[in-house]
Jmol script that loads the backbone (N, CA, C; Angstrom):
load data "model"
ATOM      1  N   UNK A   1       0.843  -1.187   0.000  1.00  0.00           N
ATOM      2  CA  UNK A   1       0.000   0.000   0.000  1.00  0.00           C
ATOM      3  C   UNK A   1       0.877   1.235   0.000  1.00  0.00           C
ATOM      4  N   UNK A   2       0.520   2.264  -0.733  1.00  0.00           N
ATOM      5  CA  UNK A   2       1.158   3.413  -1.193  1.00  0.00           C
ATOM      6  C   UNK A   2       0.772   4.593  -0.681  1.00  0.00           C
ATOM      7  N   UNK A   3       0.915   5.946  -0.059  1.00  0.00           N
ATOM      8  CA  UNK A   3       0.399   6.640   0.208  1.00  0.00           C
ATOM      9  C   UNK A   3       0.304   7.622  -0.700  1.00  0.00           C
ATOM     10  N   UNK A   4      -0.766   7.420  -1.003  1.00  0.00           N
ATOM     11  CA  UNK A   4      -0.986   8.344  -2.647  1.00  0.00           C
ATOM     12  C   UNK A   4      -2.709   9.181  -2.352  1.00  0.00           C
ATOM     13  N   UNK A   5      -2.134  10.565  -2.777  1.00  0.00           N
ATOM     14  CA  UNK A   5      -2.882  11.704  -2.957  1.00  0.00           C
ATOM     15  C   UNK A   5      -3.136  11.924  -3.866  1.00  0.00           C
ATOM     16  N   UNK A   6      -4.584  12.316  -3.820  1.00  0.00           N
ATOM     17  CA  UNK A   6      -4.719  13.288  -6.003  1.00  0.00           C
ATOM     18  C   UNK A   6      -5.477  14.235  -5.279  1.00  0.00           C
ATOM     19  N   UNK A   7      -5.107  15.425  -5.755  1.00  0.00           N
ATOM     20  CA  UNK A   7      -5.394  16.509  -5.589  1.00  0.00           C
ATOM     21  C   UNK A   7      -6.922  16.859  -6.810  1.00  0.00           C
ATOM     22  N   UNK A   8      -8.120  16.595  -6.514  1.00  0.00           N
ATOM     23  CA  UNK A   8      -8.900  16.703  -7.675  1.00  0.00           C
ATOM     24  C   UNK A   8      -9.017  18.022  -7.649  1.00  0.00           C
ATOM     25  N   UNK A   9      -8.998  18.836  -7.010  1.00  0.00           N
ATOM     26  CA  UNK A   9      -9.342  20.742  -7.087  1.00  0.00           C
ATOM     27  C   UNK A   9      -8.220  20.893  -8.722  1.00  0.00           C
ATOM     28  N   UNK A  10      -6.979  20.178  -8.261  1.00  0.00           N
ATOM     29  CA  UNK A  10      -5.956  20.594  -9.512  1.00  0.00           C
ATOM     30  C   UNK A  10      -5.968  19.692 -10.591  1.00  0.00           C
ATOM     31  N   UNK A  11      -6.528  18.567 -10.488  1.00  0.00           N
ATOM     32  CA  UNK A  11      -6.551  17.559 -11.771  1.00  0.00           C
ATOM     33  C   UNK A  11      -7.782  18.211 -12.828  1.00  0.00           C
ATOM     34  N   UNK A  12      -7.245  18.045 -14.519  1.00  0.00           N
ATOM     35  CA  UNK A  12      -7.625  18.940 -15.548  1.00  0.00           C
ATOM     36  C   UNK A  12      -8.804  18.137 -15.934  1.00  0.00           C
ATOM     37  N   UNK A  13      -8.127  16.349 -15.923  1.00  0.00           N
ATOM     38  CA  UNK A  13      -8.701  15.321 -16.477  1.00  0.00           C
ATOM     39  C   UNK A  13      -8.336  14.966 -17.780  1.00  0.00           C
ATOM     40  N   UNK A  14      -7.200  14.492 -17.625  1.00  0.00           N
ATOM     41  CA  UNK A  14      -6.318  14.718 -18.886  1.00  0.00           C
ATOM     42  C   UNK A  14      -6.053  12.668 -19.241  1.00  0.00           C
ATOM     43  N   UNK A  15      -6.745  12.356 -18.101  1.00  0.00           N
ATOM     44  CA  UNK A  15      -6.563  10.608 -18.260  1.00  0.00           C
ATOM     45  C   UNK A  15      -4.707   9.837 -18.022  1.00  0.00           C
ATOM     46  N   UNK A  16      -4.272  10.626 -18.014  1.00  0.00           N
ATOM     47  CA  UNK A  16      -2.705   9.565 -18.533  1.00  0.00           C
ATOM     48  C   UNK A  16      -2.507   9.648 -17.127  1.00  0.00           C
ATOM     49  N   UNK A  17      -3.119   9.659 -15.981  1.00  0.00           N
ATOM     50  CA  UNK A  17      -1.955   9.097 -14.917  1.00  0.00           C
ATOM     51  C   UNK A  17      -3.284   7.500 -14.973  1.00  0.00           C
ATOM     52  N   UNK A  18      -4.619   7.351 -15.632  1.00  0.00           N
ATOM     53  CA  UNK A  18      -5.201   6.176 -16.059  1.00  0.00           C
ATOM     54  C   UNK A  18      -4.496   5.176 -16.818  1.00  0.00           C
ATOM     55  N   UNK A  19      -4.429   5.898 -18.044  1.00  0.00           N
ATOM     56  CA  UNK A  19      -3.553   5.293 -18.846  1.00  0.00           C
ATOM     57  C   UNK A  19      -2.262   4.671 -18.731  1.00  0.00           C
ATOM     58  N   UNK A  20      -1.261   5.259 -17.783  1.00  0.00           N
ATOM     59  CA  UNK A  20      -0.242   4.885 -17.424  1.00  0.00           C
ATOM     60  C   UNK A  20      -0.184   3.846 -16.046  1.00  0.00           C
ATOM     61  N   UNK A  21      -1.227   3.821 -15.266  1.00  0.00           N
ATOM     62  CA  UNK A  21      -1.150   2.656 -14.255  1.00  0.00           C
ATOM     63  C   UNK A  21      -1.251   1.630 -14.244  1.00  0.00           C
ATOM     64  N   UNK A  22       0.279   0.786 -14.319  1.00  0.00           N
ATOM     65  CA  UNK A  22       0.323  -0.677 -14.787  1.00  0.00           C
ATOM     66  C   UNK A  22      -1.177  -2.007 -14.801  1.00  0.00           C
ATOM     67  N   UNK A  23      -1.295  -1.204 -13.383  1.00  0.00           N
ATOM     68  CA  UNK A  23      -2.250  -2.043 -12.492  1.00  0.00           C
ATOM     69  C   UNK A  23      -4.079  -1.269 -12.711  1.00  0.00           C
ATOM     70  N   UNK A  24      -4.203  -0.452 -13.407  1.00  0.00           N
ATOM     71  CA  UNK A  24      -5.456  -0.137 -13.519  1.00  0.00           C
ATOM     72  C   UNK A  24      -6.234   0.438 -12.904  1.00  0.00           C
ATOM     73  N   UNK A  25      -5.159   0.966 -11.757  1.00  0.00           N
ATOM     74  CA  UNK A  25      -5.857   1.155  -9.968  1.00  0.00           C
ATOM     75  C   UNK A  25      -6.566   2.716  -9.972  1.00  0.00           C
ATOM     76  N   UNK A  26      -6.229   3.441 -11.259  1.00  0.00           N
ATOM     77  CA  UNK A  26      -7.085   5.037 -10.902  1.00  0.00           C
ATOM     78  C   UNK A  26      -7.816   4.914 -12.351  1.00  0.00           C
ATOM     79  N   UNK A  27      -8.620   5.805 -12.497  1.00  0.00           N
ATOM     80  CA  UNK A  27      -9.832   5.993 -12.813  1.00  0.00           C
ATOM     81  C   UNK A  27     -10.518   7.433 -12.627  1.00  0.00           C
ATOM     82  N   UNK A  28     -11.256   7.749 -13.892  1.00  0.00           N
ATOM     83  CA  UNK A  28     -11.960   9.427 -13.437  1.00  0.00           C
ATOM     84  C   UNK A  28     -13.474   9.290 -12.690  1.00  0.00           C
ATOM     85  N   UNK A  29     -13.183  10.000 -11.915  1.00  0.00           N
ATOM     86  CA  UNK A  29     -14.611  10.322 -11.186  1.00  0.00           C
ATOM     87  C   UNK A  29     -15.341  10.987 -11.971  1.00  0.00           C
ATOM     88  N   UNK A  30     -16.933  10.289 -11.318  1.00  0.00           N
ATOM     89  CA  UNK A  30     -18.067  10.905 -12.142  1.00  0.00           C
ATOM     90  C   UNK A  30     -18.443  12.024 -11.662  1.00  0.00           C
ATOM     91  N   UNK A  31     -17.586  12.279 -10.706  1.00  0.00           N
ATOM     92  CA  UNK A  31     -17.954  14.208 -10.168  1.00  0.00           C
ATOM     93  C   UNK A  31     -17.446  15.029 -10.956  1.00  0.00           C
ATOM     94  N   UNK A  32     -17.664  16.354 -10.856  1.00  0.00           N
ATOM     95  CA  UNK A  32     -17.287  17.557 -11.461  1.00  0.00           C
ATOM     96  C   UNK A  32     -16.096  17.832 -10.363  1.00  0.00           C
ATOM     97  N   UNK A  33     -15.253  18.942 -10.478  1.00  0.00           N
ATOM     98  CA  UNK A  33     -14.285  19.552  -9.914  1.00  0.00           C
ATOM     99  C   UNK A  33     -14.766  20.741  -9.894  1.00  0.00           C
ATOM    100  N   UNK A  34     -14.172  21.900  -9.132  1.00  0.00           N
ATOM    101  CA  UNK A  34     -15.021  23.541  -9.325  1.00  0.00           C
ATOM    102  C   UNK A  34     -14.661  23.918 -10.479  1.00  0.00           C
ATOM    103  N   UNK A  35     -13.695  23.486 -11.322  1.00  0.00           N
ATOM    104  CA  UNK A  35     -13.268  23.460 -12.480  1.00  0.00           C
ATOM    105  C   UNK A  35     -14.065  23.174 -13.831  1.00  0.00           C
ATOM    106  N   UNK A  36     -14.555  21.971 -13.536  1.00  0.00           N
ATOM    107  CA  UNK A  36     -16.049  21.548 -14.401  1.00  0.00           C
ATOM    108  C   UNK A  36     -14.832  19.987 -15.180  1.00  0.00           C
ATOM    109  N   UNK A  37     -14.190  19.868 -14.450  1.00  0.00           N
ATOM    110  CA  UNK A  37     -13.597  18.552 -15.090  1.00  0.00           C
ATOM    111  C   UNK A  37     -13.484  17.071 -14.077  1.00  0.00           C
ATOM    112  N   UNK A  38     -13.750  16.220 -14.679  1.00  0.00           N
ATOM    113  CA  UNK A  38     -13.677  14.599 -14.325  1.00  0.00           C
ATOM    114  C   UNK A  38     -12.317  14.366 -13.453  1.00  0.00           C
ATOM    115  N   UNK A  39     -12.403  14.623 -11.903  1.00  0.00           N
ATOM    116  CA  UNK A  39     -10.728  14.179 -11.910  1.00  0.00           C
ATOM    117  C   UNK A  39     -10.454  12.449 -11.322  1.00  0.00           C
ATOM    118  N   UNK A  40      -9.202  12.512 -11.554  1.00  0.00           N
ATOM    119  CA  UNK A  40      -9.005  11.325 -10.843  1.00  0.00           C
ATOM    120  C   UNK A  40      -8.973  10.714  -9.594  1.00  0.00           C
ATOM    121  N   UNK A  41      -9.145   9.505  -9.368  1.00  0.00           N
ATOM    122  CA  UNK A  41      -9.401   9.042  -8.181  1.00  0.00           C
ATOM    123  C   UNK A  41      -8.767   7.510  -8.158  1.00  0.00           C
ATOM    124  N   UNK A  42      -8.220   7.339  -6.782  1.00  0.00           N
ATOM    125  CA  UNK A  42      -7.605   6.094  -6.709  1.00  0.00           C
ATOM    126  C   UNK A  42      -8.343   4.870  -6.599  1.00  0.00           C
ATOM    127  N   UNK A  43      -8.895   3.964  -6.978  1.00  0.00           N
ATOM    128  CA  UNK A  43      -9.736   2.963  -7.120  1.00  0.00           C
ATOM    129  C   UNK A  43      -9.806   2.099  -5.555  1.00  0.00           C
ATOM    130  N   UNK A  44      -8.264   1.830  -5.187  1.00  0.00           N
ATOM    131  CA  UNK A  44      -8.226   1.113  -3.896  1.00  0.00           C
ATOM    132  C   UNK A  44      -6.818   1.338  -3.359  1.00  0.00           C
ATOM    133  N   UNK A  45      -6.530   1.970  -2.797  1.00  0.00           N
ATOM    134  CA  UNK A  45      -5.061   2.335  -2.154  1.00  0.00           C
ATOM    135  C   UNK A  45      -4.719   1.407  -1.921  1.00  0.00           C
ATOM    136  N   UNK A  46      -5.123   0.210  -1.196  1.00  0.00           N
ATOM    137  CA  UNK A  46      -4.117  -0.956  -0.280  1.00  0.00           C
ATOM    138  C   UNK A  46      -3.453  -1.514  -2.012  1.00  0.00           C
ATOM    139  N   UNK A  47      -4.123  -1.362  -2.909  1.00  0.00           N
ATOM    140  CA  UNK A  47      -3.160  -2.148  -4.085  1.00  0.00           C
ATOM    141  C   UNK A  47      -2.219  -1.341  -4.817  1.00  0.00           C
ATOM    142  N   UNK A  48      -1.754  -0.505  -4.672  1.00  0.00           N
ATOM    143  CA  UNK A  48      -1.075   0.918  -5.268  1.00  0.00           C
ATOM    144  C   UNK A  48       0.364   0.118  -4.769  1.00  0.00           C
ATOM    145  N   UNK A  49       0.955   0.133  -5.298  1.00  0.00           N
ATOM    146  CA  UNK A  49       2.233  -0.375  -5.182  1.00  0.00           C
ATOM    147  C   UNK A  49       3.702   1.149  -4.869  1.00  0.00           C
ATOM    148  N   UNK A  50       2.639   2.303  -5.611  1.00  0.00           N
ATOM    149  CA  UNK A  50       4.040   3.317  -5.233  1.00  0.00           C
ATOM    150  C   UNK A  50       4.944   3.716  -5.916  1.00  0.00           C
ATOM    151  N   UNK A  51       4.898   2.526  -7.961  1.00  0.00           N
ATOM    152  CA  UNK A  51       5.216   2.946  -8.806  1.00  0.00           C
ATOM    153  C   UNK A  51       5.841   4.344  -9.334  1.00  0.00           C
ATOM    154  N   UNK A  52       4.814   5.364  -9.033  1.00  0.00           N
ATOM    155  CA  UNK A  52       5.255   6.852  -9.627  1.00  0.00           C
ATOM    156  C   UNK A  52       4.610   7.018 -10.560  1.00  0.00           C
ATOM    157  N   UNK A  53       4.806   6.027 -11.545  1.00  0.00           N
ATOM    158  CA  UNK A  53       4.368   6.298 -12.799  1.00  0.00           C
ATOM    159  C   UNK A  53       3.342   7.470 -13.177  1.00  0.00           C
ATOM    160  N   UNK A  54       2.302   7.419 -12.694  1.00  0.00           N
ATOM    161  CA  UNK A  54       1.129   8.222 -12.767  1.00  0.00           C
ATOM    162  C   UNK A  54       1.283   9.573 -12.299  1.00  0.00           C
ATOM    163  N   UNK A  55       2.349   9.904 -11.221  1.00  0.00           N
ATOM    164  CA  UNK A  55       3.040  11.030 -10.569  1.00  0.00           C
ATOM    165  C   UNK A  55       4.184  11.483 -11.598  1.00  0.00           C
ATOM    166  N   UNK A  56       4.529  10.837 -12.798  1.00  0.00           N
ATOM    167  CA  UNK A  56       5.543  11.442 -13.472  1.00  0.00           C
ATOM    168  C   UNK A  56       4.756  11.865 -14.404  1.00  0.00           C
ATOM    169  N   UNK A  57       3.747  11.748 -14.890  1.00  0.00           N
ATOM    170  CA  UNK A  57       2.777  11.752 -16.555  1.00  0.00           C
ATOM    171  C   UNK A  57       1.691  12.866 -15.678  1.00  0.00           C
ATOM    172  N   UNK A  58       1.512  13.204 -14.758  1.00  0.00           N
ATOM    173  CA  UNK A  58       0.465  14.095 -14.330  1.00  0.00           C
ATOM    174  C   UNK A  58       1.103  15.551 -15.131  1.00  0.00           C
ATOM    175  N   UNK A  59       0.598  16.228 -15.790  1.00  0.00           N
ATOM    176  CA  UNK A  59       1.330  17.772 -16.068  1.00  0.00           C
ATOM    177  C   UNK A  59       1.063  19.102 -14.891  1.00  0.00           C
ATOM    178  N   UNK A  60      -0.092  18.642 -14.554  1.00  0.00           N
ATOM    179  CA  UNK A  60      -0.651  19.438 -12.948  1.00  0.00           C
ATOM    180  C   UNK A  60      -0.200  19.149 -11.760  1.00  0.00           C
ATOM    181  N   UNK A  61       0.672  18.094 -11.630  1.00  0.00           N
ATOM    182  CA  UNK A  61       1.310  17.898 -10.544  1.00  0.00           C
ATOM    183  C   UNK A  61       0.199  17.681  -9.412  1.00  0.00           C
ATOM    184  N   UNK A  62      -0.666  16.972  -9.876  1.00  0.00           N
ATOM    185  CA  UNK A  62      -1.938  16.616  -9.009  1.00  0.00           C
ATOM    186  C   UNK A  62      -1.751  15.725  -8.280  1.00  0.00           C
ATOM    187  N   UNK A  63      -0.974  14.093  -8.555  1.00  0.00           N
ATOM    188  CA  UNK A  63      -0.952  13.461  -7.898  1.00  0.00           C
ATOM    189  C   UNK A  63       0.403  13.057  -7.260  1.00  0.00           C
ATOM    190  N   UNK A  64       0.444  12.734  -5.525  1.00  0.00           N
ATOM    191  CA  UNK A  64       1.552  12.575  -4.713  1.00  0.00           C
ATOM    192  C   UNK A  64       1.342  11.570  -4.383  1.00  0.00           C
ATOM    193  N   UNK A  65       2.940  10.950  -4.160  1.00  0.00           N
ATOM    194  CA  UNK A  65       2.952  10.033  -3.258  1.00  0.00           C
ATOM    195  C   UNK A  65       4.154  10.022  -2.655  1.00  0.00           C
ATOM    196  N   UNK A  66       3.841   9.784  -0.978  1.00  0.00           N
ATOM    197  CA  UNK A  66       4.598   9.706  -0.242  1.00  0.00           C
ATOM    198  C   UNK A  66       5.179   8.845   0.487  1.00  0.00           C
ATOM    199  N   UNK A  67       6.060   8.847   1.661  1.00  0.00           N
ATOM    200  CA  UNK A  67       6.331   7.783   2.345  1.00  0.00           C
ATOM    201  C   UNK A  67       5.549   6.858   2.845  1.00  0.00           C
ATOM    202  N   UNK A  68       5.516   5.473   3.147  1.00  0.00           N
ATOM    203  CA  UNK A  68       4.439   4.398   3.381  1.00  0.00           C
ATOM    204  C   UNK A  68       4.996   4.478   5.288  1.00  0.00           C
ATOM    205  N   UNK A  69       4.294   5.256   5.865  1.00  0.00           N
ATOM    206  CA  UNK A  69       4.471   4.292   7.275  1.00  0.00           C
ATOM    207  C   UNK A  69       4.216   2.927   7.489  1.00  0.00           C
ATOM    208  N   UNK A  70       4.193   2.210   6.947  1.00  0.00           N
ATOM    209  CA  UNK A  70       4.015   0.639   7.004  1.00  0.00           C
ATOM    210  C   UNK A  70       5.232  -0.310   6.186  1.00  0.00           C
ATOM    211  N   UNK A  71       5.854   0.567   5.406  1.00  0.00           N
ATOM    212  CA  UNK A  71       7.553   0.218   4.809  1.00  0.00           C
ATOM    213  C   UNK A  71       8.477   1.348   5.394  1.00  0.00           C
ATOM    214  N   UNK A  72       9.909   0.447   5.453  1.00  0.00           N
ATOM    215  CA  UNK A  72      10.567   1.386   5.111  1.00  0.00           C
ATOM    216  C   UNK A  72      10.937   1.721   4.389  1.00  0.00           C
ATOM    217  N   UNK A  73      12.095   2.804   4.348  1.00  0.00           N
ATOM    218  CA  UNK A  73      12.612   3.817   3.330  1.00  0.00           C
ATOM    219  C   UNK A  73      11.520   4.480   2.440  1.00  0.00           C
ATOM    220  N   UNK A  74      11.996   5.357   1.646  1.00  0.00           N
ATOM    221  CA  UNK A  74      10.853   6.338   1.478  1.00  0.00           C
ATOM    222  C   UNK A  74      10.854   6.553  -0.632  1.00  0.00           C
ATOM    223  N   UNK A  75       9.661   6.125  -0.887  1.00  0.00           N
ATOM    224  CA  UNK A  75       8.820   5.703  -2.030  1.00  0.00           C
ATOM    225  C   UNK A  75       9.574   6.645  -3.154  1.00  0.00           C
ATOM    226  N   UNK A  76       9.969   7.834  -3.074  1.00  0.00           N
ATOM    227  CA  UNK A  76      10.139   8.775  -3.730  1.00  0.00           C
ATOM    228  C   UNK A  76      11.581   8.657  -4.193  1.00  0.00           C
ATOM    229  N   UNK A  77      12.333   8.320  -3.479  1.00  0.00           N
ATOM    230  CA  UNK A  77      13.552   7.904  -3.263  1.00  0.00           C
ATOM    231  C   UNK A  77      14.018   6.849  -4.238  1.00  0.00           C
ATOM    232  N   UNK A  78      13.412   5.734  -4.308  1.00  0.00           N
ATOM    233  CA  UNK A  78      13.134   4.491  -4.666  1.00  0.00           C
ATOM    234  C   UNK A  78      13.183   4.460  -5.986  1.00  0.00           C
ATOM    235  N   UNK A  79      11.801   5.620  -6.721  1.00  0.00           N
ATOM    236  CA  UNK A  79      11.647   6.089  -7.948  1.00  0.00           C
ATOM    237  C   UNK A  79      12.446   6.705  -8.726  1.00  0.00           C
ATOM    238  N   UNK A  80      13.358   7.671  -7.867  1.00  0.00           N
ATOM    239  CA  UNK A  80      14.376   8.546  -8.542  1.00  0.00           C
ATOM    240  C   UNK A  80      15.594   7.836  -8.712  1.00  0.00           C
ATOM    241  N   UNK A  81      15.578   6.811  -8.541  1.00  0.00           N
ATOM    242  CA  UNK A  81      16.854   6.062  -9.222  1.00  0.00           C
ATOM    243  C   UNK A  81      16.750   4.754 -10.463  1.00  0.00           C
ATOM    244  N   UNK A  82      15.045   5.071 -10.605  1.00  0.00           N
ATOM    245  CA  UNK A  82      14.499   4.231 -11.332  1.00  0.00           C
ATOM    246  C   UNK A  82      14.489   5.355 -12.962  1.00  0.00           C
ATOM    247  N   UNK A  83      14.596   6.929 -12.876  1.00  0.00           N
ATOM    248  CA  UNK A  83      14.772   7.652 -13.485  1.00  0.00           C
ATOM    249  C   UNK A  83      15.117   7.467 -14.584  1.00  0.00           C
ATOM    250  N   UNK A  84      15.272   7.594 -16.040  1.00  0.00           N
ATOM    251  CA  UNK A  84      16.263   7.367 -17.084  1.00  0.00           C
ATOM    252  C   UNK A  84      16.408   9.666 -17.157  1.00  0.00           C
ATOM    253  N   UNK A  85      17.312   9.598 -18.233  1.00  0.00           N
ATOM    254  CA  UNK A  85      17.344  11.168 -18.515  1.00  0.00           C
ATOM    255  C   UNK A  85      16.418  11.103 -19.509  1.00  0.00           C
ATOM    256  N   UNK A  86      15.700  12.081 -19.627  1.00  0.00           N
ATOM    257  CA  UNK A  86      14.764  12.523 -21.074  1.00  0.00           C
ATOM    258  C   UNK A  86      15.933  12.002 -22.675  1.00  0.00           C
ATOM    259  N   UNK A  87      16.891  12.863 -22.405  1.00  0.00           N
ATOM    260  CA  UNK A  87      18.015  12.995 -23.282  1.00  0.00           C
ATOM    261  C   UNK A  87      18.074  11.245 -23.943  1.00  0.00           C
ATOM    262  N   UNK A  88      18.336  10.540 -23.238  1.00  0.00           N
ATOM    263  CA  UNK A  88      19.168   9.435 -23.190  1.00  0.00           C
ATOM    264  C   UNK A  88      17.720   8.601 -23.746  1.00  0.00           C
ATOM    265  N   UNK A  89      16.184   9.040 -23.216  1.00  0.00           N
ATOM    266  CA  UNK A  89      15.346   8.307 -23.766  1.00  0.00           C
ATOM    267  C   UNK A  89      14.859   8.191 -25.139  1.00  0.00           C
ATOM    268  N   UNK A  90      15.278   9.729 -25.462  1.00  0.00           N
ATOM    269  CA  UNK A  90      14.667  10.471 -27.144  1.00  0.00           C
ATOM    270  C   UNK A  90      16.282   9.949 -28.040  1.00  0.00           C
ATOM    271  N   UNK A  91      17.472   9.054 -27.380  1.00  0.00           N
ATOM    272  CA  UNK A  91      18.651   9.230 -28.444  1.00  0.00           C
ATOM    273  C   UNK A  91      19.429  10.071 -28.727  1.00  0.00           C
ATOM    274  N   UNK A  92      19.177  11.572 -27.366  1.00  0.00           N
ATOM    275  CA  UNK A  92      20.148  12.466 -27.412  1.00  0.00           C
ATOM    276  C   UNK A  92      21.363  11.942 -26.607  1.00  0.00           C
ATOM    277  N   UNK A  93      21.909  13.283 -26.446  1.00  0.00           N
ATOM    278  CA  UNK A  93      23.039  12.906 -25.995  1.00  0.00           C
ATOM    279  C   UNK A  93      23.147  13.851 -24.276  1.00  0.00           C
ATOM    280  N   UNK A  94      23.650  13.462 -23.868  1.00  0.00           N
ATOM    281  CA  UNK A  94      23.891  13.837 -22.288  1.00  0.00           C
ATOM    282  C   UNK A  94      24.819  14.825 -22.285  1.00  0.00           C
ATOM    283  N   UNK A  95      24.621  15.912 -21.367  1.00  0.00           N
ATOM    284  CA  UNK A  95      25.980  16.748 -20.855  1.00  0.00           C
ATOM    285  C   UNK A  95      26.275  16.053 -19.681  1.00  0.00           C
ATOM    286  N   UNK A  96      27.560  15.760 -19.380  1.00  0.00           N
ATOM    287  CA  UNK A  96      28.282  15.402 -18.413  1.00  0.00           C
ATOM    288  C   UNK A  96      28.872  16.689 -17.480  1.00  0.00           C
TER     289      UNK A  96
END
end "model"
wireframe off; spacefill off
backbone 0.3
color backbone group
């Protein structure tokens, strides 16, 4: 289980943190936002594994996730070494 936030006040409803969750686990709500858009919502936290994925593809920076008090070491951490460079993904080249 992951401790994962979505901020729906800031989600546009843009679908790709859906699209991108290995596991299928978010989904848009059938509510409005004060915004007038569908945001996302986590389906079932205890199955959220903590991935990121969906936290890297958000452009609103809507959804967080944080440390698991129930693991250690800390989720965010974990992810950023899972990182590739943009550069290195598109076939550019890196500054060193």
């Amino acid at each position: 289980m992951a401790n994962i936030k979505i901020d729906s006040q800031r989600c546009k409803g843009c679908c790709l943190c859906v699209a991108e969750c290995p596991l299928g686990n978010i989904r848009m709500s059938e509510i409005f936002n004060k915004a007038g858009h569908h945001y996302a919502e986590i389906i079932d936290k205890d199955k959220c594994t903590g991935c990121a994925l969906c936290c890297q593809m958000c452009p609103d920076m809507a959804i967080r996730i944080g440390p698991n008090p129930q693991r250690p070491g800390n989720i965010k951490e974990a992810t950023q070494s899972k990182k590739t460079p943009v550069a290195s993904r598109v076939g550019g080249k890196l500054k060193r």
